[in-house]
Backbone as CSV, one residue per row, in Angstrom:
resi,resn,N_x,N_y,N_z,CA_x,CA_y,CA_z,C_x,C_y,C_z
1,UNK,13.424,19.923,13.987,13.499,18.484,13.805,12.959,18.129,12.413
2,UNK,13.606,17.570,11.681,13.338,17.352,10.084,12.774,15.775,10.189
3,UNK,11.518,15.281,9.341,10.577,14.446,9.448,11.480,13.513,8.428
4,UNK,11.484,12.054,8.254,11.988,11.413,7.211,10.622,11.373,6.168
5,UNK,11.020,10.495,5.361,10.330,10.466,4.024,9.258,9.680,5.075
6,UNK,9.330,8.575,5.567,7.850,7.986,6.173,7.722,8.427,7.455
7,UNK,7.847,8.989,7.804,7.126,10.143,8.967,6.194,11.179,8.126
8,UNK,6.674,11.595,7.531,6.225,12.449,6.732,4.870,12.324,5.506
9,UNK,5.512,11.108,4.899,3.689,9.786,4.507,2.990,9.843,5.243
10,UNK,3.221,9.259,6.422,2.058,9.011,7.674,1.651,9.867,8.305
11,UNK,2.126,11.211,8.110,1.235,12.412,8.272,0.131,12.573,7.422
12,UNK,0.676,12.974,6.473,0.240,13.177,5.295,-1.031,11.830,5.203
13,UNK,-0.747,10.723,4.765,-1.874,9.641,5.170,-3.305,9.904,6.074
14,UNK,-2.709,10.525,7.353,-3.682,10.050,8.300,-4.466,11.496,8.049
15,UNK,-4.184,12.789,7.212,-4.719,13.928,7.130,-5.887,13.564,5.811
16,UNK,-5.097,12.968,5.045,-6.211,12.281,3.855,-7.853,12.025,4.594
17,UNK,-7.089,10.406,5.275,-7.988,9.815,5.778,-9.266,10.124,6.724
18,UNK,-8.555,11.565,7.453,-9.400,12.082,8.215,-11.510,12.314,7.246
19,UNK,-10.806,12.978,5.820,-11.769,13.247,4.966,-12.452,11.929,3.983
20,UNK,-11.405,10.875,3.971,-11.823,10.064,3.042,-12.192,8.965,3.528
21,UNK,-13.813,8.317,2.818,-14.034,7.503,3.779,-14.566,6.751,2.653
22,UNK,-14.503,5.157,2.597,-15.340,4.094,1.948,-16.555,4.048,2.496
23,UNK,-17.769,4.085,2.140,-19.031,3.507,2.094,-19.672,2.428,1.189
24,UNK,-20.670,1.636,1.554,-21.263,0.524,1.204,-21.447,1.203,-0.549
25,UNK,-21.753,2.093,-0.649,-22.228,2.539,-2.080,-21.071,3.567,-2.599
26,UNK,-20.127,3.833,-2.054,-19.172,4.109,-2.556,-17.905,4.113,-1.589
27,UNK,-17.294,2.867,-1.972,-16.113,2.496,-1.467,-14.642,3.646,-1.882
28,UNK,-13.464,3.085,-0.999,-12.397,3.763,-1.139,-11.092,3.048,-2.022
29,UNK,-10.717,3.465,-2.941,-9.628,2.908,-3.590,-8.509,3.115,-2.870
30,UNK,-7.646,2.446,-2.062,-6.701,2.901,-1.399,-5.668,2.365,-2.310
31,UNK,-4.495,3.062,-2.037,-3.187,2.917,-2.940,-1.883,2.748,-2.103
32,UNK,-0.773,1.072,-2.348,0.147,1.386,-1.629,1.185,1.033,-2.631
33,UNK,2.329,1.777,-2.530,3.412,1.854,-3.646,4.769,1.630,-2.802
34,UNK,5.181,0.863,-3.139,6.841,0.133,-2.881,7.675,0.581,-3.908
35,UNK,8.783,0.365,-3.520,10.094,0.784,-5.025,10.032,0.116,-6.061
36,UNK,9.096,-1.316,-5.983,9.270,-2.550,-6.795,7.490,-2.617,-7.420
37,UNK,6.769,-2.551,-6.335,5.267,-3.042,-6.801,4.776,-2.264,-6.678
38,UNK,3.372,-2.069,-7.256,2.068,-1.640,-6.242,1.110,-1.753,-6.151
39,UNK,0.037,-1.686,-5.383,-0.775,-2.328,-4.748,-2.296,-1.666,-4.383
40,UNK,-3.688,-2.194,-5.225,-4.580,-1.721,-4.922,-6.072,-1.822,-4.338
41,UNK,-6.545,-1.379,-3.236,-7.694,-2.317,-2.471,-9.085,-1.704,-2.645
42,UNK,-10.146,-2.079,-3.234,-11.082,-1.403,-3.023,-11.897,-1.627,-1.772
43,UNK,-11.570,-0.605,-1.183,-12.316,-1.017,0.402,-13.737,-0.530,0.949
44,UNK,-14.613,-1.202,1.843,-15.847,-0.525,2.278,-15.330,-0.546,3.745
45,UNK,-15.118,0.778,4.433,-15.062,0.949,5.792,-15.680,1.195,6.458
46,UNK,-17.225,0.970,6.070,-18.191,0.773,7.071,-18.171,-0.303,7.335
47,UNK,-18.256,-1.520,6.413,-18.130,-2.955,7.213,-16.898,-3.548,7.351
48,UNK,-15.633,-2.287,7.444,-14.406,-3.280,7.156,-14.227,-4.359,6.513
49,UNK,-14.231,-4.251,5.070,-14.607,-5.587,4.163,-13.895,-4.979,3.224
50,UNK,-12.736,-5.644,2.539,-11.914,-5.575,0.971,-12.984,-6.369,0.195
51,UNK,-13.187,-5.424,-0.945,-14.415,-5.975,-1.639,-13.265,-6.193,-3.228
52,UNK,-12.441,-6.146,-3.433,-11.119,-6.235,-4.674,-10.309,-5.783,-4.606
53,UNK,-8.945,-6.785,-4.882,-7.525,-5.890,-4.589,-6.659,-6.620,-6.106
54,UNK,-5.588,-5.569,-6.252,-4.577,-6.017,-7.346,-3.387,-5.080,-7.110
55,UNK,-2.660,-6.278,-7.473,-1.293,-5.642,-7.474,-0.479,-6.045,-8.588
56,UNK,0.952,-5.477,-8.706,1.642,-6.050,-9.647,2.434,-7.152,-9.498
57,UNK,2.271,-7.742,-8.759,2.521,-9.145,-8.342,1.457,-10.104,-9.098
58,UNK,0.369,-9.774,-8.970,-0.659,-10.959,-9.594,-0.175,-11.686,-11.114
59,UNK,-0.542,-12.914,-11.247,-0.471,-13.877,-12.306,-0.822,-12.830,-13.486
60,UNK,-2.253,-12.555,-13.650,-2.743,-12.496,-14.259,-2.562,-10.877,-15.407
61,UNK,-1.145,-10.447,-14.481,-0.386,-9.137,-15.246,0.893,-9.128,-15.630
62,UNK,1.094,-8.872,-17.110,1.664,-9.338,-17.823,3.067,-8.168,-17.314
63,UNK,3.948,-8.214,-16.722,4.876,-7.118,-16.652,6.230,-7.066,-17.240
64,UNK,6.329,-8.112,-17.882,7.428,-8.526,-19.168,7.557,-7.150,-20.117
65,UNK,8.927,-6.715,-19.808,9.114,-5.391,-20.827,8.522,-4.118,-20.461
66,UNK,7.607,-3.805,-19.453,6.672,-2.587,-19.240,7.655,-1.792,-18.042
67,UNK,7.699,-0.594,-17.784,8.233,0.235,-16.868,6.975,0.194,-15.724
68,UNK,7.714,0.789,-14.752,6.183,0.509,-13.624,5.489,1.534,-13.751
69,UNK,5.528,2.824,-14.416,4.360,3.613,-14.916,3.238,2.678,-15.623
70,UNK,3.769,2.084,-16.756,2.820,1.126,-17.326,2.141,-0.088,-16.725
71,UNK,2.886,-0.678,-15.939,2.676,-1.902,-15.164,1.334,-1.184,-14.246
72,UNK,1.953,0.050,-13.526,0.881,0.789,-12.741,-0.947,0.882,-13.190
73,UNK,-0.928,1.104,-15.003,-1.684,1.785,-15.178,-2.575,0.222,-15.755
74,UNK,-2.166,-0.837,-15.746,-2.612,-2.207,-15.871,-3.207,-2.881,-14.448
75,UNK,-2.085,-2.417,-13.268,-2.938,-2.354,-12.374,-4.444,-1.764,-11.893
76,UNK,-4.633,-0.896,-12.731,-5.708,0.287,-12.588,-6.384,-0.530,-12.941
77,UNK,-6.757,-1.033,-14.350,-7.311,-1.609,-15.095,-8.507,-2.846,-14.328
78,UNK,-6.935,-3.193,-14.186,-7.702,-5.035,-12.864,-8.343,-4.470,-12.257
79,UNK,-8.076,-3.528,-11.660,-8.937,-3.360,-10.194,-9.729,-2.704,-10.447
80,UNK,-10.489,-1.917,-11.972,-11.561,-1.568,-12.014,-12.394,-2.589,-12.718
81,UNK,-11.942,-3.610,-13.231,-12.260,-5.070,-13.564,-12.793,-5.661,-12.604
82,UNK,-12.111,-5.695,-11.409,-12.640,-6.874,-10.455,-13.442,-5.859,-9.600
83,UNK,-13.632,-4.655,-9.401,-14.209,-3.877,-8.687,-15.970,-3.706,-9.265
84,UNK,-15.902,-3.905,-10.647,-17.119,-3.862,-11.312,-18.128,-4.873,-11.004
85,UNK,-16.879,-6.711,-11.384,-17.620,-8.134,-10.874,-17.952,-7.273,-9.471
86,UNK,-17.384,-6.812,-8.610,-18.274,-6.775,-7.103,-19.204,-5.992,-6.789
87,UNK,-19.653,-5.576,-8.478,-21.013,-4.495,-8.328,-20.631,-2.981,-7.662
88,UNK,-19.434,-3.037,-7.708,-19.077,-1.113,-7.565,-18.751,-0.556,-8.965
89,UNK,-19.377,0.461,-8.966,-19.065,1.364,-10.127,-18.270,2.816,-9.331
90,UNK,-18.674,3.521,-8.095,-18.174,4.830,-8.014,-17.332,4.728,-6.821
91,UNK,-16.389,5.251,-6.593,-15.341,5.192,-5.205,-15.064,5.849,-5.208
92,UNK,-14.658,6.159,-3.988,-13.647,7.563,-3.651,-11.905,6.842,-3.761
93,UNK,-11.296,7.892,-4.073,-9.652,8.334,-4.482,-8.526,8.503,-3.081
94,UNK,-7.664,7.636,-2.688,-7.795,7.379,-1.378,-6.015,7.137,-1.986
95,UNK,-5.186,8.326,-2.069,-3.752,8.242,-3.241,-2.738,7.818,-1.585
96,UNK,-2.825,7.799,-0.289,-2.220,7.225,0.373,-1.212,8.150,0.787
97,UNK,-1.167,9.307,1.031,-0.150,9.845,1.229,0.842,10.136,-0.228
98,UNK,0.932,9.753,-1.302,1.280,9.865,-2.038,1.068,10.958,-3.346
99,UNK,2.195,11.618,-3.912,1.587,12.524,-4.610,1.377,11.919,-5.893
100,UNK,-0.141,12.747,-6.396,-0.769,12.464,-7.224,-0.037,12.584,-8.762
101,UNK,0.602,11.881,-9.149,1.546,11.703,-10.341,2.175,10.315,-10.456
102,UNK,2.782,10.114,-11.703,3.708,9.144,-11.715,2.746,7.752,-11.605
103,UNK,2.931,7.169,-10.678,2.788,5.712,-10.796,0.944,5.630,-10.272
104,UNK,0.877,6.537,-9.260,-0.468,7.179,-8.498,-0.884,7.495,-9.829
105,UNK,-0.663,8.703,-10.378,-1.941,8.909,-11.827,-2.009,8.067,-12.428
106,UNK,-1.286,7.369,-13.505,-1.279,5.766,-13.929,-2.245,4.866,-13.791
107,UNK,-2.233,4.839,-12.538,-3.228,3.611,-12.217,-4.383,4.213,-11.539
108,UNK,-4.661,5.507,-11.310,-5.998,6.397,-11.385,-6.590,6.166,-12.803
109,UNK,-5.955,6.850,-13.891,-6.353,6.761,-15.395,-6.859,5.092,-15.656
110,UNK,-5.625,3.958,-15.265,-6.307,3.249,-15.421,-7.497,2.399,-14.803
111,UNK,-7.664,2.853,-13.695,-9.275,2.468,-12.936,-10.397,3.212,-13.860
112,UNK,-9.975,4.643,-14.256,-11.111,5.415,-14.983,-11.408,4.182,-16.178
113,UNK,-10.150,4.043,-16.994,-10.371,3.827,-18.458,-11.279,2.285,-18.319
114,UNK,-11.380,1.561,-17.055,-11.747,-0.120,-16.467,-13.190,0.366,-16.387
115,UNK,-13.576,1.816,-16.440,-14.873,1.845,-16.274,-15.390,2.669,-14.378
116,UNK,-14.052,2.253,-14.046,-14.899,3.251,-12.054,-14.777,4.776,-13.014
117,UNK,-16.051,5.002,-11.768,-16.183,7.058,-11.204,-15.260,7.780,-9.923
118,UNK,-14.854,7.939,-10.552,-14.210,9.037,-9.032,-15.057,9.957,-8.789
């Protein structure tokens, strides 16, 4: 029996998750990627609480002319921007089932370059 592409995520996802966990002092960057956007939450799952999220939807990102590698790596940016205002500096890497390249590294590099620790 051959798995589709999201059967196959949500394996993959829930095997991540087993290991990766947000805490109060170091939250989880989770990552979700569409054909069009994507989307990033810094989460604490001890108190179930989104402590900053960005996507490429927001106002405040300029995506005029940029490919979504780039758009991606602006996303990074914000969300190590608004992740800082909420007094986090270190998180754990939480790529969603997704392999680590492309639009996923992008906006890893750009959380690093915003200033978070992985």
């Amino acid at each position: 029996m051959a798995l589709t592409k999201l059967e196959r995520r949500a394996r993959l996802k829930r095997r991540i998750r087993k290991t990766v966990e947000g805490t109060v002092d170091r939250p989880r960057l989770s990552i979700y990627r569409s054909n069009k956007e994507i989307y990033a939450q810094v989460i604490d799952d001890v108190n179930s609480k989104t402590l900053a999220a960005a996507s490429s939807r927001d106002k405040d990102i300029d995506t005029s002319g940029k490919n979504k590698v780039e758009v991606a790596n602006l996303v990074g940016k914000s969300i190590a921007e608004k992740a800082l205002k909420a007094g986090v500096e270190t998180i754990t890497f939480d790529r969603g089932g997704y392999l680590y390249h492309g639009r996923v590294k992008s906006l890893a590099d750009g959380a690093r370059e915003g200033g978070l620790k992985f």
